[in-house]
N, C-alpha and C positions, 0 to 999 in steps of 0.2 A: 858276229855282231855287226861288221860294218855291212853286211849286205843287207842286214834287218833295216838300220838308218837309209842306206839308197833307196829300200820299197816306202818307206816313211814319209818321203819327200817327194812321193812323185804327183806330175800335175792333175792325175787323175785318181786319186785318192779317196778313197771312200770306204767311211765306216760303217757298219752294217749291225745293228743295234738289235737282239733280239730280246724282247720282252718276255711272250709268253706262247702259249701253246691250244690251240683247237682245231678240235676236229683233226686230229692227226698232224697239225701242221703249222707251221709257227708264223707270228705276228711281230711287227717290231717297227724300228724307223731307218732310215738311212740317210745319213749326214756326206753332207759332201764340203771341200772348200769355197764356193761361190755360192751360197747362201747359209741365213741364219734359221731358218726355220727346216724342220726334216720333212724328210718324203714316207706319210705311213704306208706300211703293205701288211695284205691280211695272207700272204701262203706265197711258199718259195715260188712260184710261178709269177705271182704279182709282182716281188722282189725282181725276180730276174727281167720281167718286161721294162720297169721303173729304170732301172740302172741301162739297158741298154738303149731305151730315149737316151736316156742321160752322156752316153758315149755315141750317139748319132748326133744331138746336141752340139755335142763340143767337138765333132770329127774327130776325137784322139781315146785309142789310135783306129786308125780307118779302117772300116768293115774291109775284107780281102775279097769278098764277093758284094756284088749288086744284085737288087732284090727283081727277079722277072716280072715283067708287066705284059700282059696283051690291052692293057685300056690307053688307048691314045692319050690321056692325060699326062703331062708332063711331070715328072716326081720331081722333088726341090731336089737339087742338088750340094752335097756338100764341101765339095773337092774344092781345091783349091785351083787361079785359073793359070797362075804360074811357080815356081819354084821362091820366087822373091816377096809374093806375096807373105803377108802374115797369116797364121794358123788359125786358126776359130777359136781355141783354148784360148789361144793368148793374148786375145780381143778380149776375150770373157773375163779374165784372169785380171786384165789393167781395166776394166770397166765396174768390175766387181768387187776388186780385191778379195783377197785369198783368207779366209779361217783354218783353225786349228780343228780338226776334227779328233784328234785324237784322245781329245779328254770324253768324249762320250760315249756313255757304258749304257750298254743294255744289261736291264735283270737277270737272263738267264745266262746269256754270251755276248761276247763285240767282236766284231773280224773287221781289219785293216784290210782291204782289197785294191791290189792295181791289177789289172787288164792290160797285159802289155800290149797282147797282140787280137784279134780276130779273122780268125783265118777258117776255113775249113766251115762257114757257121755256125759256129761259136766262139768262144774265149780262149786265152789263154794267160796266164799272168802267175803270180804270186798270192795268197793269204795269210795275214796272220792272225792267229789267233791268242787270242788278249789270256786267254787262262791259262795258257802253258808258253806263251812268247815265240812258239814254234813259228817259222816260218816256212810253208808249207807250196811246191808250185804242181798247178794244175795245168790239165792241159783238154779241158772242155769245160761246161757251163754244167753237166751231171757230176763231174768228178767234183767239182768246187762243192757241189750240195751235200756230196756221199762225207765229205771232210768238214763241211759244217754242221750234219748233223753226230755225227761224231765226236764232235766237241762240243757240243748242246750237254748242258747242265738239264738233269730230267726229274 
């Protein structure tokens, strides 16, 4: 129980709201704590694109790999430029203040998600799942999906 509360709390928190289902693939919204309105998505692919803005965004936690370029354009950078600097969450976090995401249910399912790490390109992290309170850790961006359709109400 107490490691269900630490995933609960973390600054990258995000509930994953599934509604409903077409064309093989589910619709829904995802609530984050720095804003009051959700992010809709029409198929786990949108979902997974949506969410990992959202952790480039906030730099946490930091991609383990950079994206290869051959075009001379300079990509924004998100890094930080020294150790004492402050983190981009926690710029976002005191500018935004922080909401409860946790009262928000999706009709068919709701997953709690932290992303601890991204390594290897992709995810790694924690989910829980609101219908059996399981807390469940993955360790890719496939594996997350194969355990949330698994717990999808059909």
């Amino acid at each position: 129980m107490g490691d269900d509360k630490q995933a609960l709390f973390a600054r990258n928190l995000i509930s994953i709201c599934i509604d409903g289902t077409e064309n093989a693939d589910y619709q829904g919204k995802i609530w984050h704590q720095y804003s009051d309105d959700p992010l809709d998505f029409i198929s786990f692919l949108d979902m997974l694109e949506i969410i990992d803005e959202l952790l480039d965004e906030w730099d946490f936690p930091q991609k383990g790999l950079i994206e290869r370029s051959f075009d001379k354009k300079e990509k924004p950078s998100y890094k930080r430029k020294s150790d004492s600097e402050e983190l981009v969450i926690d710029k976002i976090q005191r500018e935004k203040g922080t909401r409860n995401v946790q009262g928000k249910k999706g009709k068919k399912a709701t997953f709690l998600l932290q992303v601890s790490f991204r390594q290897n390109a992709t995810w790694q992290g924690h989910v829980i799942c609101d219908k059996s309170g399981e807390k469940i850790d993955f360790e890719s961006a496939l594996e997350l999906l194969r355990i949330m359709d698994k717990n999808i109400e059909m």
